[in-house]
Each structure stands twice: as structure tokens, then as C-alpha cells.
C-alpha positions as CSV (number, residue, x, y, z in Angstrom):
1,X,0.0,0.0,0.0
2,X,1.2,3.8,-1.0
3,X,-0.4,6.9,-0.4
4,X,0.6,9.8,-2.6
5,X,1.6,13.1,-1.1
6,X,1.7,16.7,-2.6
7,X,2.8,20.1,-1.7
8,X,0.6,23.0,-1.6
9,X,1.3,26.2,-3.2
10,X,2.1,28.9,-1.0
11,X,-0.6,30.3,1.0
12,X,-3.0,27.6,0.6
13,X,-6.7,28.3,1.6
14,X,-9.9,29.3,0.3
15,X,-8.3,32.0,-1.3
16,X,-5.8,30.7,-3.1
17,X,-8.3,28.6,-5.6
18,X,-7.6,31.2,-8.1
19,X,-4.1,30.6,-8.0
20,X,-4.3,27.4,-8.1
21,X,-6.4,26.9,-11.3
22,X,-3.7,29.5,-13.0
23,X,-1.0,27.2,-11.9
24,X,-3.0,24.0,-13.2
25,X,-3.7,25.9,-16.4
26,X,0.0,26.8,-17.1
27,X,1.0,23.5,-15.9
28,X,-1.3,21.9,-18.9
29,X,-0.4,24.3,-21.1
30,X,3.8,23.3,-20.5
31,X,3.2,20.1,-20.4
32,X,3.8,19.3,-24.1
33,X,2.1,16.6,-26.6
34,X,4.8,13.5,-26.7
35,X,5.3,10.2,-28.6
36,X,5.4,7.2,-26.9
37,X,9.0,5.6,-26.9
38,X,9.7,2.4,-28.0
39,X,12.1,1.9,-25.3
40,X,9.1,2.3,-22.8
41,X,6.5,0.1,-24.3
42,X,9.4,-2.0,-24.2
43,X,9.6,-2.0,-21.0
44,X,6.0,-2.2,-20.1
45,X,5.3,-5.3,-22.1
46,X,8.4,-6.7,-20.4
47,X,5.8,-6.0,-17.2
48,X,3.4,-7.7,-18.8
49,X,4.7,-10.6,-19.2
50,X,5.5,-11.4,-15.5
51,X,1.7,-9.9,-15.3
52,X,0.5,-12.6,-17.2
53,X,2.5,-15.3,-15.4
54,X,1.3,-13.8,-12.0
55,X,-2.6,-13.9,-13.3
56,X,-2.5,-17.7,-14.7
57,X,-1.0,-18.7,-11.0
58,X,-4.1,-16.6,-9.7
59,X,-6.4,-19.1,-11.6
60,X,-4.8,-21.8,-10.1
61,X,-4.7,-20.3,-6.1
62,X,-6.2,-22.2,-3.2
63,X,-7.4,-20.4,-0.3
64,X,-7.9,-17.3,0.9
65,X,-8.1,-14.1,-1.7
66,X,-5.6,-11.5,-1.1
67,X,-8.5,-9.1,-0.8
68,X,-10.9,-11.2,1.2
69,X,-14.7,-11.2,-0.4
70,X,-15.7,-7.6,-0.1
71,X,-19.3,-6.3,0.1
72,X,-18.3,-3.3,-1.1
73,X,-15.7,-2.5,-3.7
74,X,-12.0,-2.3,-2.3
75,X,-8.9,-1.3,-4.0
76,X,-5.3,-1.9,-3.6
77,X,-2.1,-1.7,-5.3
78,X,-0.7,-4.7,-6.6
79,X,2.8,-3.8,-5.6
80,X,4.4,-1.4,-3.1
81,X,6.2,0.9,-5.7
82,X,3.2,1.9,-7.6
83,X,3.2,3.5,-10.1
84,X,6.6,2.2,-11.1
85,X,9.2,4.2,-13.1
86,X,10.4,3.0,-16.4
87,X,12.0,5.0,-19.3
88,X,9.7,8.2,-19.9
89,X,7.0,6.5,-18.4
90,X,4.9,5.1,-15.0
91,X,3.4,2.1,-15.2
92,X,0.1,1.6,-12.9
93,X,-1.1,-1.5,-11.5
94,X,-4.2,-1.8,-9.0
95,X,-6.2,-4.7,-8.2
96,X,-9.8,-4.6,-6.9
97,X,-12.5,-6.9,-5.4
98,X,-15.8,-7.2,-4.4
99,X,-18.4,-9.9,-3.7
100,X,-21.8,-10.6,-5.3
101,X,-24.3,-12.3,-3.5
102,X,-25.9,-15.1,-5.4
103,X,-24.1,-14.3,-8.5
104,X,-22.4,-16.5,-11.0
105,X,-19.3,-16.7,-13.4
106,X,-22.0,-17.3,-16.1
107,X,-23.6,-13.7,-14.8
108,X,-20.3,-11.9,-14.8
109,X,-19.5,-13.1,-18.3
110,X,-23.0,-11.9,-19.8
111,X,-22.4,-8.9,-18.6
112,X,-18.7,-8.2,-20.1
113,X,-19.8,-9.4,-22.4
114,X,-22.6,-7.3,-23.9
115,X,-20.4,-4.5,-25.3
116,X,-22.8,-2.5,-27.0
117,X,-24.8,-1.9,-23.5
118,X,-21.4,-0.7,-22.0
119,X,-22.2,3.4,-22.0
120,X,-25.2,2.6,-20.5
121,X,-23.9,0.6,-17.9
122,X,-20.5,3.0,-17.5
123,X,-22.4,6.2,-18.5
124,X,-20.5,9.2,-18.2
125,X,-17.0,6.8,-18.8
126,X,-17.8,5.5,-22.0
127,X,-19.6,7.5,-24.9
128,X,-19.4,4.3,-27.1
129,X,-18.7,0.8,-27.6
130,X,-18.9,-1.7,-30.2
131,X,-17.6,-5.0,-31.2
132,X,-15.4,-5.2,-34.1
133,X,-14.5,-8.7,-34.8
134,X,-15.5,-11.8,-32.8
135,X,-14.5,-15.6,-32.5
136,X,-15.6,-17.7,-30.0
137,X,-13.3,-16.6,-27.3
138,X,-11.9,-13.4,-28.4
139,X,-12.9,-10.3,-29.7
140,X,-12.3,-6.8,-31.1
141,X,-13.8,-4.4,-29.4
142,X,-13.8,-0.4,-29.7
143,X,-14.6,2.1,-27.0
144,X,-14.8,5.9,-26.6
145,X,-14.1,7.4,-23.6
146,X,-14.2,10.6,-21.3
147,X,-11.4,11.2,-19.0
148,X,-11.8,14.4,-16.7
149,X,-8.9,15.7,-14.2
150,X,-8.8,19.7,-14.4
151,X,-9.0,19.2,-17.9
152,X,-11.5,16.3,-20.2
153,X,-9.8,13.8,-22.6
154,X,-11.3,12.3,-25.2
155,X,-10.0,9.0,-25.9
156,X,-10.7,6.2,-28.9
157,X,-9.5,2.5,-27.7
158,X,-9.1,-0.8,-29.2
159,X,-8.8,-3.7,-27.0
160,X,-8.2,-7.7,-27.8
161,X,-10.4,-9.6,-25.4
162,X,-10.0,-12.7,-24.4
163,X,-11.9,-15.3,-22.4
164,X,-10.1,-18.2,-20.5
165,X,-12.2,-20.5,-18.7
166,X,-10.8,-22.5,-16.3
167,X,-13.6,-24.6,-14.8
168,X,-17.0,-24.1,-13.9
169,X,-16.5,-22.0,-11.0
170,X,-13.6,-20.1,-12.3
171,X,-12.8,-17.7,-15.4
172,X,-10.8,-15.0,-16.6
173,X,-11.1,-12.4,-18.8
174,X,-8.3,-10.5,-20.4
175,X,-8.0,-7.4,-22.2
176,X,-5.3,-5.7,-23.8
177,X,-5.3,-2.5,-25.8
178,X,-3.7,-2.2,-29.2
179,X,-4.7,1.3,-30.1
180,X,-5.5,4.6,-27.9
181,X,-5.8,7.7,-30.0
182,X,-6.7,10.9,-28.7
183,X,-10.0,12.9,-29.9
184,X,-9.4,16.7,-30.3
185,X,-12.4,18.8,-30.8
186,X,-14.6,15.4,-29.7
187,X,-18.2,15.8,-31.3
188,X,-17.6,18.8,-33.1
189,X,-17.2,19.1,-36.7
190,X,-13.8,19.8,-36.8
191,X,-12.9,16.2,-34.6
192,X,-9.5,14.7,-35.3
193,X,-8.5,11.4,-33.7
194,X,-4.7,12.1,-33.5
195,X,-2.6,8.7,-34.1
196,X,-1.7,6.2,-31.6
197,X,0.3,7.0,-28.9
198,X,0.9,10.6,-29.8
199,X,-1.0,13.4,-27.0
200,X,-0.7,13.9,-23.6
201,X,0.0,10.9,-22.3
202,X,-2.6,10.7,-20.1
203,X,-3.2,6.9,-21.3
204,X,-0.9,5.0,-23.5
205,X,-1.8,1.2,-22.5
206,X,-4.7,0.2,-20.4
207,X,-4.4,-3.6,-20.1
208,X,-7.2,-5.5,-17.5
209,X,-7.6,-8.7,-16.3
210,X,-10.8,-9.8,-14.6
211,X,-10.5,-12.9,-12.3
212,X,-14.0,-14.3,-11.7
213,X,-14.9,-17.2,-8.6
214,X,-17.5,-18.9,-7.5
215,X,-17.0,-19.3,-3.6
216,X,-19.4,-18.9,-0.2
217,X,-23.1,-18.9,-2.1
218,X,-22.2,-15.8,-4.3
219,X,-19.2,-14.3,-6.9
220,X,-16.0,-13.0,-6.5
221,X,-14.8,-10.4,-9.0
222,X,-11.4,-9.6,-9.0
223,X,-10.2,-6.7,-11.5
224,X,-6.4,-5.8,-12.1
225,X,-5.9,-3.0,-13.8
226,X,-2.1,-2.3,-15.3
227,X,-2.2,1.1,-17.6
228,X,0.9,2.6,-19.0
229,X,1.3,6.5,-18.6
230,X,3.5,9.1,-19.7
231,X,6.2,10.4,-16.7
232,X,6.1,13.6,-15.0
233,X,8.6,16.5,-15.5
234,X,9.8,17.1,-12.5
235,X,9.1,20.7,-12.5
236,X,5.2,19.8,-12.7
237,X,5.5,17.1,-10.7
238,X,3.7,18.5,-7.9
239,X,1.0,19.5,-9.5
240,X,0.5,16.5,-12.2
241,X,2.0,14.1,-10.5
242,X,-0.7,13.5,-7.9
243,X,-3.4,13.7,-11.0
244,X,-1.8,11.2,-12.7
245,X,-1.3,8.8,-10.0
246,X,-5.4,9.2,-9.2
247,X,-6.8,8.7,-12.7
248,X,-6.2,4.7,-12.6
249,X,-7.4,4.2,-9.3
250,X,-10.6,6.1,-9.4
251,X,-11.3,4.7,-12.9
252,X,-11.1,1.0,-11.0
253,X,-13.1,2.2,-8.4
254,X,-15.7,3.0,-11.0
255,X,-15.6,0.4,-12.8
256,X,-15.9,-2.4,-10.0
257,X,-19.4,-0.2,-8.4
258,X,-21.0,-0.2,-12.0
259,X,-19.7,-3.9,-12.7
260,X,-21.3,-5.1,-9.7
261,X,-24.3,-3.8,-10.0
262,X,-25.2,-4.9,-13.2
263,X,-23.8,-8.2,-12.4
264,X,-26.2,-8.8,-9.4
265,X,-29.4,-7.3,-11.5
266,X,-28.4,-10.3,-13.8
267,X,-28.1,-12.2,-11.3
268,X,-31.3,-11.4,-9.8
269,X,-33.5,-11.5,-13.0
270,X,-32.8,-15.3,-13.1
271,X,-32.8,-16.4,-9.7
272,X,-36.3,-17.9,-9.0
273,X,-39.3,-16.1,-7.3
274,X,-38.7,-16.0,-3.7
275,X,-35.4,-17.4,-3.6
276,X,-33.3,-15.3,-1.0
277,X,-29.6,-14.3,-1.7
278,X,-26.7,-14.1,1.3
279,X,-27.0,-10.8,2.8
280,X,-23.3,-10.3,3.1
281,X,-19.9,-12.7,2.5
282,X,-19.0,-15.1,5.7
283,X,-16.9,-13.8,8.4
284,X,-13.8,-15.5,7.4
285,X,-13.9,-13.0,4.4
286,X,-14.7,-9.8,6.2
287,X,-12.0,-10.6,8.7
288,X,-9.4,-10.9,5.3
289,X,-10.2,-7.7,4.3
290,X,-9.7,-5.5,7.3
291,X,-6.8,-7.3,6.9
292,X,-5.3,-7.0,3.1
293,X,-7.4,-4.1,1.9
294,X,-6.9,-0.5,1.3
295,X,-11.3,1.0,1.5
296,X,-12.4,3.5,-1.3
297,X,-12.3,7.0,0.2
């Protein structure tokens, strides 16, 4: 676990808000479009590998979740130093849990699976979703998205999904994005989607992996969430830095509240009449995540 500190201009308070948003402003405005380097995606799919290794040993794991069976969406990071530095870049990785009562890995996966009903179910995150290509396992999908920290980003994504199914009671689902483009002028008539990894930096990889098991009458969702930034300069860096660190974690956070929901209205339009779900995971779970977790704010 990490928290993230800042400085605060001088003479912080109330009053300086005004100073602040000037700062913020002529931090944006300094902080220059960049091409991603081939030396850092290098070195985040290098990451990715041990990622992957780590999440196929997950599938396999016996006993107790390192996040216990949440009723409510937790979220840690995977790793002490996090982000973690690498050429010109930070690399992100947070995992997240939570429990659904009564639910299934057969619930979980209708749900993820219905892309076009995504900006419904993550309105305000994602303007729009479709499905490109599609086999029996894997699939193309594009998404539009909205990201908002002092300033909004527009963003066009491609992601490779996978499903791995392990057994009944246990899946996977892995995504892995191929292309993020920035949108400029987003929904007016002079758009432009910029190319791939050219911008900001706000997002240059987003790659997920959603660990899904049956266990104590309900569902366990696990999400890990591994995204690739751009660094910070280190004249901005108290000012971006903490922005930057934020965006991935409260996008998780998200994510896991709306997830769960739709997964336990799923759930709940199939269970039959009358049939009662647990009110809350057993004990054994709540005790392992006063333990392991770090709560939402």
C-alpha cells in the first residue's frame, strides 16, 4: 500500500483557488504533446509478461483471496512501488475486489460481455462501444471514452479480449489494448482522432484482467488493472503528478461499483421467485479484508 503526497502552493486556503487553477492551467499548457518511446513500451510489455504469469498462478490459487470477499468495492495496489518508473513513463497496477451475493461466473461473463450496452452501464465513462470482430473466445472491441482531471480527454480505444475458462466456477477475462488515440475537438465538426500513442500521455496502455470465482453462495470479482502513462517533468510534478497517480485508481473504483451492480441485476433476473440471496460474505472474508485491503475514500 502507498499513499501519494503533494505540496501545496504557497498560501493555501480558500483564497488561493484562483491561484491554483492558473497554476493548473500553465502547468497543462507546459506540459507538451509526446510520442510514446519504444524503449518504454518495451519495458511495459516486459511487465506484462511477468503480469500474465502472476494472473495464470491466480487461476490456479487455493485459499484465501488476497483481498478477502468484499461487500463493497476495495482497492489496492498490486505492488508497493506503484506507479513504477520505467523510461519516460509510469506504469500503474491496482487490483480490486468485491463480492456478489448469489451471482455467478456465467452472470459476470454476460455482462462483459454485452459491449454495446457498456455506456449505458458505465455512463459518463464511456460514450461508445462496439464489437469489431468476434470468435468464440476473443474479440475486437472499440470504445470511446471521457477522461476528466482539471482538464477532459477524449480518448478512442481498441482492446483484444480474451476469455479463459478454467472450470465451472472459475474464469478470466483478459483485455489488452492495441490502439489509444486521442480525440481533439470530440463531437464537433472539426474532430480529429490524433494517431496512436501521440497526445498527452494521459493513457498509453490500459491492459485488465478480470479474475471471476464462485466461492461462499455468491461471486467473487477480481479486477487488475495495469495502464501505461507518460512520466512527469519534475518541474510539474507536484501539481501532475498526484493527478496522474489518481486517474487509474478512481477509474477501477468505478468500474468495479457499476460492474457489480449490473452483475447482481443479472443475477437477480434469473434467480427464481422468492429465492433469497446471502446478505453479506461469511466472516472469514470480512476478517481478510480489514486485513489486506486499502477501502475506497
Amino acid at each position: 500500500m502507498y499513499a501519494e503526497s503533494h505540496r501545496r502552493p504557497p498560501g493555501g486556503g480558500k483564497g488561493s483557488l484562483p491561484a491554483v487553477n492558473a497554476l493548473l492551467l500553465l502547468a497543462a499548457l507546459q506540459w507538451n504533446s509526446v510520442t510514446l518511446d519504444p524503449r518504454t513500451l518495451r519495458e511495459f510489455e516486459q511487465y506484462m509478461a511477468r503480469a500474465d504469469a502472476e494472473m495464470l498462478a491466480r487461476a490456479r490459487q487455493s485459499g484465501a483471496p488476497r483481498l478477502g470477499s468484499p461487500a463493497e468495492p476495495v482497492i489496492a495496489p498490486w505492488a508497493p512501488d506503484n506507479p513504477r518508473e520505467v523510461f519516460q513513463g509510469l506504469i500503474h497496477d491496482w487490483l480490486g475486489a468485491v463480492f456478489v451475493p448469489g451471482a455467478s461466473v456465467e452472470d459476470a461473463l454476460a455482462v462483459l460481455r454485452d459491449v454495446p450496452r457498456y455506456p449505458e452501464i458505465y455512463s459518463g465513462d464511456i460514450l461508445e462501444a462496439r464489437i469489431l470482430s468476434a470468435s468464440s473466445s476473443r474479440r475486437r472491441v472499440l470504445f470511446r471514452v471521457v477522461k476528466k482531471k482539471v482538464i477532459t480527454v477524449v480518448l478512442e480505444t481498441e482492446y483484444d479480449v480474451e476469455d479463459r475458462i478454467f472450470s465451472r466456477s472459475v474464469a478470466q477475462m483478459w483485455s489488452r489494448s492495441v490502439r489509444v488515440s486521442e480525440v481533439e475537438d470530440a463531437g464537433r465538426p472539426g474532430e480529429k482522432v490524433r494517431p496512436p500513442d501521440t497526445g498527452w500521455g494521459f493513457l498509453w496502455r490500459l491492459h485488465s484482467y478480470w479474475h471471476l470465482e464462485e466461492r461462499d453462495g455468491g461471486l467473487l470479482m477480481e479486477c487488475r488493472a495495469v495502464s501505461l502513462t507518460r512520466d512527469v517533468p519534475a518541474a510539474l510534478a507536484w501539481i501532475i503528478r498526484p493527478m496522474v497517480d489518481a486517474l487509474p485508481r478512481e477509474a477501477l473504483a468505478g468500474t468495479l461499483l457499476r460492474t457489480r451492480t449490473a452483475v447482481a441485476q443479472h443475477a437477480a433476473a434469473r434467480r427464481p421467485a422468492g429465492r433469497l440471496r446471502p446478505a453479506a460474505p461469511p466472516r472469514a472474508a470480512r476478517a481478510a479484508l480489514s486485513r489486506a485491503a486499502l477501502p475506497l475514500p
